[in-house]
Backbone as CSV, one residue per row, in Angstrom:
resi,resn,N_x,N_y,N_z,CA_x,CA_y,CA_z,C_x,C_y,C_z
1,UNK,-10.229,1.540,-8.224,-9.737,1.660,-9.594,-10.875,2.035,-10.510
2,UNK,-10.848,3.037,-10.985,-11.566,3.497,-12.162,-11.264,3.200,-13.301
3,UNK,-11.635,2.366,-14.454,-11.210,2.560,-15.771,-11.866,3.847,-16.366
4,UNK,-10.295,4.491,-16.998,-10.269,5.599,-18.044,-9.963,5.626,-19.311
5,UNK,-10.851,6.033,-19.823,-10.551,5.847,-21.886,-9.060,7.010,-21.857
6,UNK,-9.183,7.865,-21.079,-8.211,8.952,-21.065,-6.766,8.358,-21.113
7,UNK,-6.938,7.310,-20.205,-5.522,6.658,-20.014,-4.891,5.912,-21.543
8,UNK,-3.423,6.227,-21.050,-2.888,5.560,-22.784,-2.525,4.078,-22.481
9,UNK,-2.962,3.203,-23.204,-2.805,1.900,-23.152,-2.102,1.111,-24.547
10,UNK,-1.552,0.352,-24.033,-1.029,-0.489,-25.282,-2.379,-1.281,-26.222
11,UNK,-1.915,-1.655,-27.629,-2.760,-2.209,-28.405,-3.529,-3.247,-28.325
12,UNK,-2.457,-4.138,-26.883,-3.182,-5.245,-26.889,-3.712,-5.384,-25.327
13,UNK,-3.815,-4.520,-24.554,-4.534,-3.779,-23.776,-6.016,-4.791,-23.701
14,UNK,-6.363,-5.815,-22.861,-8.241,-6.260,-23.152,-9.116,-5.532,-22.073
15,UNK,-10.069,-4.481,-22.421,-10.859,-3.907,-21.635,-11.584,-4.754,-20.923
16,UNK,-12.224,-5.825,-21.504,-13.012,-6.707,-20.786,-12.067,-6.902,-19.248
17,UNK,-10.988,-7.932,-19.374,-10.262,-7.820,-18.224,-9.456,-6.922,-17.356
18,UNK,-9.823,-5.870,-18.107,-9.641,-4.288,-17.128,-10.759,-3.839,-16.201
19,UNK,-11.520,-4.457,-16.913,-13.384,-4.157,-15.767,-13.525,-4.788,-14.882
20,UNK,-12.941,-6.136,-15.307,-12.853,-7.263,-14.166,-12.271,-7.331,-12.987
21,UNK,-11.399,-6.700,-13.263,-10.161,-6.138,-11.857,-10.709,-5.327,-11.310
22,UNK,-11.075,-4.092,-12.016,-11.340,-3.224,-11.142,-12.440,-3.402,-10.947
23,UNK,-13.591,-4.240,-10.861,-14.736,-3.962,-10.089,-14.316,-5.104,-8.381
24,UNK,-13.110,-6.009,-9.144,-12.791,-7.070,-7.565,-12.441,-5.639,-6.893
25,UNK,-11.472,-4.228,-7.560,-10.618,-4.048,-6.457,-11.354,-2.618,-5.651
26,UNK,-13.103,-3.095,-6.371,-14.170,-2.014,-5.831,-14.507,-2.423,-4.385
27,UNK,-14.494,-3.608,-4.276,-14.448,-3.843,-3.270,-13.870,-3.595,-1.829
28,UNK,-14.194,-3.194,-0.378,-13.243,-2.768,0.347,-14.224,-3.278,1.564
29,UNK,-13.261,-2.440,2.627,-13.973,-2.802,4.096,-15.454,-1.737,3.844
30,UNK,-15.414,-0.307,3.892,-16.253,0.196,3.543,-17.614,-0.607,2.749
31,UNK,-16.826,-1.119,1.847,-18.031,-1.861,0.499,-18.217,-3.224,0.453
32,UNK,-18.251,-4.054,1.309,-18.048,-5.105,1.245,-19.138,-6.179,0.476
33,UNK,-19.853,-5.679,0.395,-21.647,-5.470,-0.672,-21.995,-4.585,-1.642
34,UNK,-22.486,-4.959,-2.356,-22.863,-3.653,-3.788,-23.714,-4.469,-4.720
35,UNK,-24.427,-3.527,-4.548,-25.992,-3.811,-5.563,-25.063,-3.637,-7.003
36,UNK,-25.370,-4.193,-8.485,-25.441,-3.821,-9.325,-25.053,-3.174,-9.642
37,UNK,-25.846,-1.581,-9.665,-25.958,-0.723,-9.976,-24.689,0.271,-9.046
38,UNK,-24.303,-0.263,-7.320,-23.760,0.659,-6.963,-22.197,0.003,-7.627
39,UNK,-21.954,-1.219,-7.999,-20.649,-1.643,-8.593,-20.524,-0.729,-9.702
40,UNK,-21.734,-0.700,-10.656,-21.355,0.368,-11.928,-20.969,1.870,-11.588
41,UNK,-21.489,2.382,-10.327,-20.935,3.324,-10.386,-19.640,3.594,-10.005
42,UNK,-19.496,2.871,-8.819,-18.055,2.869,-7.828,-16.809,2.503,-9.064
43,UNK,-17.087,1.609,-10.531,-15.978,1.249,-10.911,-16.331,2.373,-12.571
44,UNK,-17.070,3.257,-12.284,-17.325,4.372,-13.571,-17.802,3.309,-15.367
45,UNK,-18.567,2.487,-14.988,-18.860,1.428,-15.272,-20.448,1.921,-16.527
46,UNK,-20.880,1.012,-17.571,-22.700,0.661,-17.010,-23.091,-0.252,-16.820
47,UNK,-24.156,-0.388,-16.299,-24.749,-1.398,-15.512,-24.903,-2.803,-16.334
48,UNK,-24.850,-2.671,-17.895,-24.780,-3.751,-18.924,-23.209,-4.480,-18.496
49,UNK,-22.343,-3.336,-18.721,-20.777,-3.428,-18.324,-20.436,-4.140,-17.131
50,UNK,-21.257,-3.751,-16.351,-20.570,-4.064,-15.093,-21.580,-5.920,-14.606
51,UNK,-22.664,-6.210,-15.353,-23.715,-7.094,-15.293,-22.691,-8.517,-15.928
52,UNK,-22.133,-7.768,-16.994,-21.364,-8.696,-17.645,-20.304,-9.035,-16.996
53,UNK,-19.472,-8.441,-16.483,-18.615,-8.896,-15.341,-18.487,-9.523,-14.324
54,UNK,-19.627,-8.996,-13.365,-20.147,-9.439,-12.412,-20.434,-10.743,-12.529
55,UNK,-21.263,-11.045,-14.207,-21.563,-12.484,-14.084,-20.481,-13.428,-14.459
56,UNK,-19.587,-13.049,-15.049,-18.164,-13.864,-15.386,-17.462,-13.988,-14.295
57,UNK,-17.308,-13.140,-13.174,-16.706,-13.312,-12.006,-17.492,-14.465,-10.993
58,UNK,-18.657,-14.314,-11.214,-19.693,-15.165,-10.348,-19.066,-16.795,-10.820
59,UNK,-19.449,-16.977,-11.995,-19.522,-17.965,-12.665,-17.970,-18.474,-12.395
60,UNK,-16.966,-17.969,-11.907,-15.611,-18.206,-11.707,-15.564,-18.625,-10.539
61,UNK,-16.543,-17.786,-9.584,-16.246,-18.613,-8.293,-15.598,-17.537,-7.537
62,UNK,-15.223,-16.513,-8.224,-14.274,-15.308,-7.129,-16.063,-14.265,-6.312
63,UNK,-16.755,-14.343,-7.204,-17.658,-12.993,-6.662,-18.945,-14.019,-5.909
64,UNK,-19.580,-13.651,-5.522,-20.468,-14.137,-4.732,-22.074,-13.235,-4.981
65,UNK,-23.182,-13.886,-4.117,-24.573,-13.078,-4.599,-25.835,-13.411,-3.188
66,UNK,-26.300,-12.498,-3.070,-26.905,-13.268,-1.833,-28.127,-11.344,-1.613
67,UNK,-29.263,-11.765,-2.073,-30.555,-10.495,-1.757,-30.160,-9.304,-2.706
68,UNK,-29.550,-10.042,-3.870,-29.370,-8.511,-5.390,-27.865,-8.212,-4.645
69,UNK,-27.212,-8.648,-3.646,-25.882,-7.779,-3.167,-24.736,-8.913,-3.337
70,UNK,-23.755,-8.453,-4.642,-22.406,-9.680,-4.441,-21.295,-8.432,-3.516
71,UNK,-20.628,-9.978,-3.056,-19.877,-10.105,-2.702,-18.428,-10.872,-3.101
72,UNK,-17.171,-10.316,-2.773,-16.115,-11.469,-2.736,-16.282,-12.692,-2.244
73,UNK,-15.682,-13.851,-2.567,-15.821,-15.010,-2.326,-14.210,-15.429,-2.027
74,UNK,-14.023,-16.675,-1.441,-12.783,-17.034,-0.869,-11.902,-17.562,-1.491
75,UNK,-12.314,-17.610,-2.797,-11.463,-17.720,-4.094,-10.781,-17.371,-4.251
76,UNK,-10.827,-16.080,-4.335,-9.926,-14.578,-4.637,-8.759,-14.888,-3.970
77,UNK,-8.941,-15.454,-2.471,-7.807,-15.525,-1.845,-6.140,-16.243,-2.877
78,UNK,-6.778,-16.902,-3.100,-5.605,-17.658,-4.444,-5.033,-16.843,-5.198
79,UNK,-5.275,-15.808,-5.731,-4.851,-15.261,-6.393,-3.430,-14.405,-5.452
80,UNK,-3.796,-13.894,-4.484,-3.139,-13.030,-3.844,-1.900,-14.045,-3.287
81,UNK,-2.458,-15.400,-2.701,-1.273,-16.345,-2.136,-0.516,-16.586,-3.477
82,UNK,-0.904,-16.742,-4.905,-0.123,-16.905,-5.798,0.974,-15.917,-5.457
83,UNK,1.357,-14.769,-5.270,2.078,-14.214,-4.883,3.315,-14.134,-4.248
84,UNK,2.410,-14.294,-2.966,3.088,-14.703,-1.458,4.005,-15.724,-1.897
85,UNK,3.676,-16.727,-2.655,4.671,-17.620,-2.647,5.019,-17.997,-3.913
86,UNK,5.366,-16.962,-5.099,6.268,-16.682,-5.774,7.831,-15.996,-5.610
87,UNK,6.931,-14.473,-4.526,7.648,-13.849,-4.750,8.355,-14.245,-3.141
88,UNK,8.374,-15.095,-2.537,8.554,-15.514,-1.320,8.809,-14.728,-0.242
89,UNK,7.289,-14.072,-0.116,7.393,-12.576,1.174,7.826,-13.223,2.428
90,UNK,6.445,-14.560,3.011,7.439,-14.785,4.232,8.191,-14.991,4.619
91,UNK,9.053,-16.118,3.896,10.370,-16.565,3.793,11.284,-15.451,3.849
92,UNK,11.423,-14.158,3.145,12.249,-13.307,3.373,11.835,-11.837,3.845
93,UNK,10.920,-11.608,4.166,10.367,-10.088,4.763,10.091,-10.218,6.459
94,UNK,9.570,-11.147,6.235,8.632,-11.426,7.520,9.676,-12.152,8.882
95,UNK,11.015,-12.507,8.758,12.391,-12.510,9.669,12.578,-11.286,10.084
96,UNK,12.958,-10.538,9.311,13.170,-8.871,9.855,12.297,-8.466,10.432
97,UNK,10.847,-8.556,10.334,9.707,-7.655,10.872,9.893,-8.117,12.179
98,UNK,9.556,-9.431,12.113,9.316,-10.128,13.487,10.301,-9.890,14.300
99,UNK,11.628,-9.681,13.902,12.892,-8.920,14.969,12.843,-7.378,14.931
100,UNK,12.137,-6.893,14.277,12.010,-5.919,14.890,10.998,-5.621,15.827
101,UNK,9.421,-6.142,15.925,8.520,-6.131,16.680,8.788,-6.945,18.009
102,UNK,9.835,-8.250,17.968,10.134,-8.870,19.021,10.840,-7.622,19.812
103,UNK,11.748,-7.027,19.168,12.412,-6.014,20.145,11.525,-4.708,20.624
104,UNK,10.724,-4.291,19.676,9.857,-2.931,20.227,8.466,-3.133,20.556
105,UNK,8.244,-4.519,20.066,6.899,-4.500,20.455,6.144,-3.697,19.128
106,UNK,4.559,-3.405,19.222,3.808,-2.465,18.390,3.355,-3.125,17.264
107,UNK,4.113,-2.788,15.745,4.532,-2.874,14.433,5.027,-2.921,13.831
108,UNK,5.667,-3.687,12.561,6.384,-3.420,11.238,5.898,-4.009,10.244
109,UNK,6.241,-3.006,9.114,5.369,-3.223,7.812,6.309,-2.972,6.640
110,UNK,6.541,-3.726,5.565,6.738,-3.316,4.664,5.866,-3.232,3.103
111,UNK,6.412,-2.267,2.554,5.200,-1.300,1.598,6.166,-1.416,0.281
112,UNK,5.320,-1.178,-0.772,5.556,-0.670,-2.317,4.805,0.530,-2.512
113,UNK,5.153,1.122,-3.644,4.369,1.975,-4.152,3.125,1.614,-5.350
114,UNK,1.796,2.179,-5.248,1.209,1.186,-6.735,0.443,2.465,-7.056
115,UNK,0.672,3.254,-7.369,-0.139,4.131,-8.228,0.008,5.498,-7.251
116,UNK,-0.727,5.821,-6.720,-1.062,7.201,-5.523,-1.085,6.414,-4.210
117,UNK,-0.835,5.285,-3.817,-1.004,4.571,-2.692,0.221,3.621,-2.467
118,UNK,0.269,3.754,-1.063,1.260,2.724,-0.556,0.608,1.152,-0.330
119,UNK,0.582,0.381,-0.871,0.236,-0.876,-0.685,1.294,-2.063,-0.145
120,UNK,0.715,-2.677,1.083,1.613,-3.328,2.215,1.341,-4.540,1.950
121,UNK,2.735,-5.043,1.754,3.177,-6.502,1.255,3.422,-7.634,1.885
122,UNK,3.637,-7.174,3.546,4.317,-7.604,4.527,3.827,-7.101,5.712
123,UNK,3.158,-7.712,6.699,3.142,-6.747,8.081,3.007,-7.574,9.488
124,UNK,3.866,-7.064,10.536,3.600,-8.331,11.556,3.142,-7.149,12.945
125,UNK,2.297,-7.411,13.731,1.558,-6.516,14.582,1.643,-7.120,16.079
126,UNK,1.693,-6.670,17.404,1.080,-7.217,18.151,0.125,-6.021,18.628
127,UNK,-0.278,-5.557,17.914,-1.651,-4.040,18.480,-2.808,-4.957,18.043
128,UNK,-3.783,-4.362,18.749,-4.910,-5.004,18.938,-6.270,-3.795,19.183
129,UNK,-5.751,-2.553,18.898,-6.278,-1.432,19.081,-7.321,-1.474,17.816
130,UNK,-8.504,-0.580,17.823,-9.328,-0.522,16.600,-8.361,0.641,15.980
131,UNK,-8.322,0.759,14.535,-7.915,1.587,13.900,-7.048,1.250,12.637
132,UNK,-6.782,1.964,11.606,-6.607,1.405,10.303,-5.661,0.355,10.467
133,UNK,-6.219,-0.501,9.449,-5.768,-2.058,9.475,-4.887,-1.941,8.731
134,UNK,-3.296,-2.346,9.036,-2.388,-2.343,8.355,-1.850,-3.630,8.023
135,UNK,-2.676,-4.802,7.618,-2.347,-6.039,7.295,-2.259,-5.992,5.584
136,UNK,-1.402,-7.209,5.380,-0.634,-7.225,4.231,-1.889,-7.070,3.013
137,UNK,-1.973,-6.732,1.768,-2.334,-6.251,0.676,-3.702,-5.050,1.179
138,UNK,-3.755,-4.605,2.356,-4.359,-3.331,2.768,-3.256,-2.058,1.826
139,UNK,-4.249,-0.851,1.664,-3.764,-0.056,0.557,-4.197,1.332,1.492
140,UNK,-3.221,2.512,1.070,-3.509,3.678,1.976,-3.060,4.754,1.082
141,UNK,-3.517,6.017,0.684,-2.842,6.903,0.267,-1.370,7.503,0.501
142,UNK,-0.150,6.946,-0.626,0.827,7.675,0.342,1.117,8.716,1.119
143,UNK,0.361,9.571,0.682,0.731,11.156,1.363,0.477,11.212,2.560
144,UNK,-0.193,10.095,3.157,-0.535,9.604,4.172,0.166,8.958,5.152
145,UNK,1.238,8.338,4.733,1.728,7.453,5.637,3.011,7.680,5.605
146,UNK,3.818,6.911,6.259,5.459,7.227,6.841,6.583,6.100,5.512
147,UNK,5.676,4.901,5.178,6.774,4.227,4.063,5.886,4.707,2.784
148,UNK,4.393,5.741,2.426,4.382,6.531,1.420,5.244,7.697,1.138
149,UNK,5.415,8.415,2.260,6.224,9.463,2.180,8.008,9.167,1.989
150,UNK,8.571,7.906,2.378,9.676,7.712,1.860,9.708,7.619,0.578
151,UNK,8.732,6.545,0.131,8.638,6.345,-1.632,8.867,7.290,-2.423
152,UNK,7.267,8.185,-2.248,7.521,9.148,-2.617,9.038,10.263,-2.823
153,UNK,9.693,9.775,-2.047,11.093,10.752,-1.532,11.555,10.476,-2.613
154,UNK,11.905,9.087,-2.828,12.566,8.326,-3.737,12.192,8.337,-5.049
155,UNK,11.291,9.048,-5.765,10.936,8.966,-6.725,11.953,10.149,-7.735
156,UNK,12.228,9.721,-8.953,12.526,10.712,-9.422,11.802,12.620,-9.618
157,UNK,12.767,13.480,-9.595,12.207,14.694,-9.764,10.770,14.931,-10.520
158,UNK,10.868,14.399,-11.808,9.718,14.392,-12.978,8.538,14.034,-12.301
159,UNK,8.661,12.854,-11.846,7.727,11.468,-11.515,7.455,12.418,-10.071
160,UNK,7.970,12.811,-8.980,7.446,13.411,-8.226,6.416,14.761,-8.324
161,UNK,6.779,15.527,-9.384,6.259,16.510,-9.768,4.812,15.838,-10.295
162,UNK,4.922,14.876,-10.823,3.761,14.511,-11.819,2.588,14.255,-10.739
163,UNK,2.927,13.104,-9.628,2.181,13.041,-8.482,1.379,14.123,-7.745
164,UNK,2.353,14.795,-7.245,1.854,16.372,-6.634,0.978,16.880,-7.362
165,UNK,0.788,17.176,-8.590,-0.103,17.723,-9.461,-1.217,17.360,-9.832
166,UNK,-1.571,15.784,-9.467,-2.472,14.945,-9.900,-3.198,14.419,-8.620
167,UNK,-2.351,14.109,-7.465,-2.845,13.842,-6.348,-4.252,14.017,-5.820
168,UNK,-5.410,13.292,-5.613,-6.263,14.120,-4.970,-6.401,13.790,-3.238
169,UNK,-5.495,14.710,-2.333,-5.548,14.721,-1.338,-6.550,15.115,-0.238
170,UNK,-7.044,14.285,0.624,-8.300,14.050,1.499,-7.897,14.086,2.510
171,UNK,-8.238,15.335,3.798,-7.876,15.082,5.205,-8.475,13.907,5.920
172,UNK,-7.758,12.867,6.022,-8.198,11.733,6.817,-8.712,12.123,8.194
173,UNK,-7.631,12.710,8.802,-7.550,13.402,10.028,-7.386,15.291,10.328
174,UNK,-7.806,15.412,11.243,-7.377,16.760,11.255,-5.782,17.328,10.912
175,UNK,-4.605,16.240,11.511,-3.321,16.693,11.172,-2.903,16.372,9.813
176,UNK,-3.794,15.686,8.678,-3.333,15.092,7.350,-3.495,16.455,7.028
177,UNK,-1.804,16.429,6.125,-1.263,17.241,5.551,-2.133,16.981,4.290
178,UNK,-2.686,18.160,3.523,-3.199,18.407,1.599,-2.651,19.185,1.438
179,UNK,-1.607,20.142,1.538,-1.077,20.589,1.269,0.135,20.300,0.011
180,UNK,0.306,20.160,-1.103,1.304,19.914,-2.321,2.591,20.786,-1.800
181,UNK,2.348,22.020,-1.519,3.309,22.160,-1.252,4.239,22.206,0.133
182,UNK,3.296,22.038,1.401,4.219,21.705,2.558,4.587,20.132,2.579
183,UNK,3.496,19.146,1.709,4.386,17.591,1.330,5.482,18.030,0.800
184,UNK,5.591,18.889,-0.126,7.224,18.455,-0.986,8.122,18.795,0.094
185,UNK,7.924,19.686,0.784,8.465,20.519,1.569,9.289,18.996,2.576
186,UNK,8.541,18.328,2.956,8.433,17.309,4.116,9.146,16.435,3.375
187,UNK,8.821,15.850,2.172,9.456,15.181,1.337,10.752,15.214,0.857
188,UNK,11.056,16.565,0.770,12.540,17.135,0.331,13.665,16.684,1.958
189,UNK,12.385,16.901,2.951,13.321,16.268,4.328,13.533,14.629,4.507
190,UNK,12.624,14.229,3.958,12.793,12.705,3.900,13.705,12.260,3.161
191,UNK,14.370,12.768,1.721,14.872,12.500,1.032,16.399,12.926,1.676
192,UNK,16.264,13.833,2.646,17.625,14.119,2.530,18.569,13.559,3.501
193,UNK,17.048,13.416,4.697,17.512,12.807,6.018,17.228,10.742,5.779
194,UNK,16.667,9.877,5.096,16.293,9.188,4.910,15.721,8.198,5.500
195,UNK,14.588,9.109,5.951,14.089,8.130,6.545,12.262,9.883,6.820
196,UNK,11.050,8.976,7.284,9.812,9.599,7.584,9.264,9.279,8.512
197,UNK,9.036,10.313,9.177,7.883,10.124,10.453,6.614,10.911,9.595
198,UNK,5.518,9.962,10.466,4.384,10.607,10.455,3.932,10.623,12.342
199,UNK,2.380,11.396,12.525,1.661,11.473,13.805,0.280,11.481,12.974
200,UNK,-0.562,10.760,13.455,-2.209,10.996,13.431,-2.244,11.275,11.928
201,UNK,-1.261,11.175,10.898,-1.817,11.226,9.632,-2.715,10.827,9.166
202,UNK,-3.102,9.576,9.006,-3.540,8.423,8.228,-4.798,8.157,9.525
203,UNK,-4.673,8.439,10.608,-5.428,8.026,11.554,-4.888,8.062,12.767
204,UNK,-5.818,8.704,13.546,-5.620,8.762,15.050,-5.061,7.542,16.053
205,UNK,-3.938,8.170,16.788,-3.596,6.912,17.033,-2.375,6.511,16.830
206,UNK,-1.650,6.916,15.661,-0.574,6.192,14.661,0.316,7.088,14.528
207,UNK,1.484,6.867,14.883,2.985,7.446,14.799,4.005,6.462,14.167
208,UNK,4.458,6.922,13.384,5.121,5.680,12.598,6.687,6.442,11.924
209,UNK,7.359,5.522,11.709,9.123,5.832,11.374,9.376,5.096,10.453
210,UNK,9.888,5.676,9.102,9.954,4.848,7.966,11.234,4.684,7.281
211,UNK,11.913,3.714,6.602,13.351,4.120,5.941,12.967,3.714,4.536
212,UNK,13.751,3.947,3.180,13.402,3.253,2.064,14.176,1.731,2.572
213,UNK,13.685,1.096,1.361,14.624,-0.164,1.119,14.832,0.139,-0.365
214,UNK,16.561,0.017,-0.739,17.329,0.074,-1.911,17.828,-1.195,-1.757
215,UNK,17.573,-0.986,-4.087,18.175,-2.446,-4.492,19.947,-2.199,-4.798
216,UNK,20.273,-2.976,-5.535,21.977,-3.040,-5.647,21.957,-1.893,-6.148
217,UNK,21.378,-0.812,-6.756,21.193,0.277,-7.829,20.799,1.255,-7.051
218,UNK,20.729,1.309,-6.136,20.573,2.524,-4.837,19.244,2.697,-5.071
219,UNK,18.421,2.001,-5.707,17.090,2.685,-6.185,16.213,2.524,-5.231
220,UNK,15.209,3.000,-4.148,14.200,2.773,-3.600,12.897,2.221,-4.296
221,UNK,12.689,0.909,-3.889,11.900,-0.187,-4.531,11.107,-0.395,-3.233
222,UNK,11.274,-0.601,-2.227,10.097,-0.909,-1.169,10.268,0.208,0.411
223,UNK,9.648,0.385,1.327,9.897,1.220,2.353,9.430,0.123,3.991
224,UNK,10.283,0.086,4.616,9.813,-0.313,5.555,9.789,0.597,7.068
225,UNK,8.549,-0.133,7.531,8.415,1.035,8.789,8.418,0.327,10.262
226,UNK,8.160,0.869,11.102,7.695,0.719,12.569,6.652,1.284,13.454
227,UNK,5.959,1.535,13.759,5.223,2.470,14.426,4.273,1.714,15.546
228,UNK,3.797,2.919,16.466,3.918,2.864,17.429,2.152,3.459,17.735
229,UNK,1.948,3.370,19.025,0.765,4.213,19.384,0.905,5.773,19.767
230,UNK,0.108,7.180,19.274,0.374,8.526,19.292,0.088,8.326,20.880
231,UNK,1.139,9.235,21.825,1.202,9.419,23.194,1.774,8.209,23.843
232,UNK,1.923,6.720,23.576,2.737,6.084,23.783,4.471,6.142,23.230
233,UNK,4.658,6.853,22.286,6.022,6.898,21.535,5.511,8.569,20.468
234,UNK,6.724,9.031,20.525,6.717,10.215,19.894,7.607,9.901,18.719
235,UNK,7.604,10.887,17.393,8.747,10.706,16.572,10.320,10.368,16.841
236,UNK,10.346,11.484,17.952,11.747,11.644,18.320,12.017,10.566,18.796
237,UNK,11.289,9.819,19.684,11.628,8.436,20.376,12.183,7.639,19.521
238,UNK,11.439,7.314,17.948,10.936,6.332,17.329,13.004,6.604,16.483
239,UNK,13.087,8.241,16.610,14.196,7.962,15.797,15.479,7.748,16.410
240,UNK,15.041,7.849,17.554,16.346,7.685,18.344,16.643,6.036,18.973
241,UNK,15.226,5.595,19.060,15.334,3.831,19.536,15.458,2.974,18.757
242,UNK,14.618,3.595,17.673,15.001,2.151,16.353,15.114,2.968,14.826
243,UNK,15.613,4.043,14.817,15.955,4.180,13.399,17.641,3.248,13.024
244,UNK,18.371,3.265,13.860,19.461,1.951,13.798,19.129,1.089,13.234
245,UNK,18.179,-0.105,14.357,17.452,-1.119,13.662,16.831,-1.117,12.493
246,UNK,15.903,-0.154,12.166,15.230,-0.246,11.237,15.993,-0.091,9.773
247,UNK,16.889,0.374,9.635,18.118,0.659,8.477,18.853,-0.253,8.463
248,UNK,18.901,-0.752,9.385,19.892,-2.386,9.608,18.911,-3.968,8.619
249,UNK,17.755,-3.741,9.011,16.684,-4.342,8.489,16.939,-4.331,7.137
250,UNK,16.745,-2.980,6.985,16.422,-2.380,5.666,17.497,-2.939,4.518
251,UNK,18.820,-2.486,5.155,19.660,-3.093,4.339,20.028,-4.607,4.463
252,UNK,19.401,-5.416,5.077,19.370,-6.850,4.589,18.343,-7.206,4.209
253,UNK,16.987,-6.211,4.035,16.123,-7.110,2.854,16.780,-6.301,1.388
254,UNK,17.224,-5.585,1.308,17.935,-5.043,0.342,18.946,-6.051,-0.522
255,UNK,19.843,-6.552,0.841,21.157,-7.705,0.038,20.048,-9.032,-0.218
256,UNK,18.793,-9.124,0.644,18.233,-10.327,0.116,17.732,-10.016,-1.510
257,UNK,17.176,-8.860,-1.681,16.633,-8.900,-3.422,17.635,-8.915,-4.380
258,UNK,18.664,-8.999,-4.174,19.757,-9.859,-5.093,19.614,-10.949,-5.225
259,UNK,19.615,-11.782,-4.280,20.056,-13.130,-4.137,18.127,-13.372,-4.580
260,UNK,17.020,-12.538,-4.701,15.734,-13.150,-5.043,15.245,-12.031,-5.783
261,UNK,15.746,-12.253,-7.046,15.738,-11.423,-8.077,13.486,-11.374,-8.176
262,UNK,13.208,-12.742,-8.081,11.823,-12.449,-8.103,11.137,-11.392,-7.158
263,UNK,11.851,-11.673,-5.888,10.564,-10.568,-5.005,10.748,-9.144,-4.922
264,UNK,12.432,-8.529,-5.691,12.935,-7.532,-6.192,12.069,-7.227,-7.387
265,UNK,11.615,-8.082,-8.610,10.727,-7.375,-9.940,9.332,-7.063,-8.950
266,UNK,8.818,-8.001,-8.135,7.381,-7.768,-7.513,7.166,-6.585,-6.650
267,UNK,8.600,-5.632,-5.423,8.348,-4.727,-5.135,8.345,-3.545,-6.436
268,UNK,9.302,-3.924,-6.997,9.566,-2.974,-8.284,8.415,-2.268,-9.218
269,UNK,7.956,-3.577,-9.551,6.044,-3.230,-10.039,6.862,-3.648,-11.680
């Protein structure tokens, strides 16, 4: 997260606690350490800016310090379980996953949309393979992935256009699509057929089958997927063995965000 003066914000908008976030959410596997100076840059920061933060976060107990290099601290974790058990993910996400992974084995994940990225709310695994970590509040570019590319589907015309245009798309892999216009292209198929495959997008390795999840309002609010290992399971497999299941899923975490109006506003954003 970069803070931008460019961006339009409301009046009562506090920058201070806009710096604060985004220098926690500078943090990653990549970065798991940062001098000072590399926090000011990574969060478009200055080093006064980012000194001041750093030390309010310290002093909180979320950031940590150890040879000029902080770190997250296990604090943070609270914040994120505040969540979990508001919006009561395991209690109602994490039944479906687990019947679906009991039956196929592999993966299932379910995702929101939060900006240009699919961020995963929910995920139950039995892979054990190295390769992108798809555990719950892990974040991935949608254009990337199989429940980004549903979202995306689902987005209104405007709001899709706006994305495409702004996107800055990075070949992860040799088969990641940057292309704006063979995504819409792919996208216009997701939308029509409902549901996304990806192969080796996001990372070698990864074949994955996605459906939206709609609220009472037909609206696509979260996407859930399945996937598999590339050369162990092909698309076609994925849509012919469990796109059933996976829509079956889909539409009972769907009738559940009625009955839990909270974890319906939390995929919603």
């Amino acid at each position: 997260m970069r803070v931008s003066a460019a961006e339009e914000k409301p009046v009562e908008f506090v920058e201070a606690l806009a710096k604060g976030i985004a220098i926690l959410e500078a943090f990653d596997a990549t970065h798991p350490e940062m001098t000072l100076s590399e926090v000011a840059r990574r969060v478009n920061l200055s080093p006064a800016a980012a000194r001041r933060s750093l030390m309010t976060l310290e002093t909180l107990g979320y950031v940590g310090r150890r040879d000029k290099r902080f770190h997250l601290r296990p604090k943070l974790m609270a914040l994120g379980s505040a969540f979990y058990v508001t919006a009561r993910i395991d209690e109602i996400l994490r039944e479906d996953l687990r019947g679906i992974v009991d039956r196929f084995g592999d993966a299932s994940s379910v995702g929101t949309l939060d900006g240009d990225d699919v961020i995963y709310v929910a995920h139950v695994s039995v892979q054990r393979a190295r390769r992108a970590t798809a555990v719950a509040g892990a974040r991935y570019p949608a254009y990337a992935t199989s429940m980004g590319r549903v979202l995306l589907a689902g987005l209104a015309d405007d709001a899709l256009d706006r994305y495409l245009a702004q996107v800055e798309m990075v070949k992860l892999t040799s088969k990641t699509c940057t292309n704006p216009k063979a995504l819409r292209a792919e996208l216009m198929v997701a939308r029509r057929e409902g549901y996304a495959t990806t192969v080796d997008q996001l990372d070698y390795g990864i074949t994955a089958l996605a459906v939206p999840i709609r609220d009472a309002n037909g609206q696509t609010v979260a996407a859930l997927n399945t996937s598999g290992y590339t050369g162990l399971v092909t698309p076609d497999q994925l849509v012919a063995e469990r796109l059933p299941t996976l829509r079956e899923a889909a539409s009972h975490i769907g009738h559940q965000l009625t009955r839990y109006p909270m974890l319906r506003a939390a995929l919603a954003g």
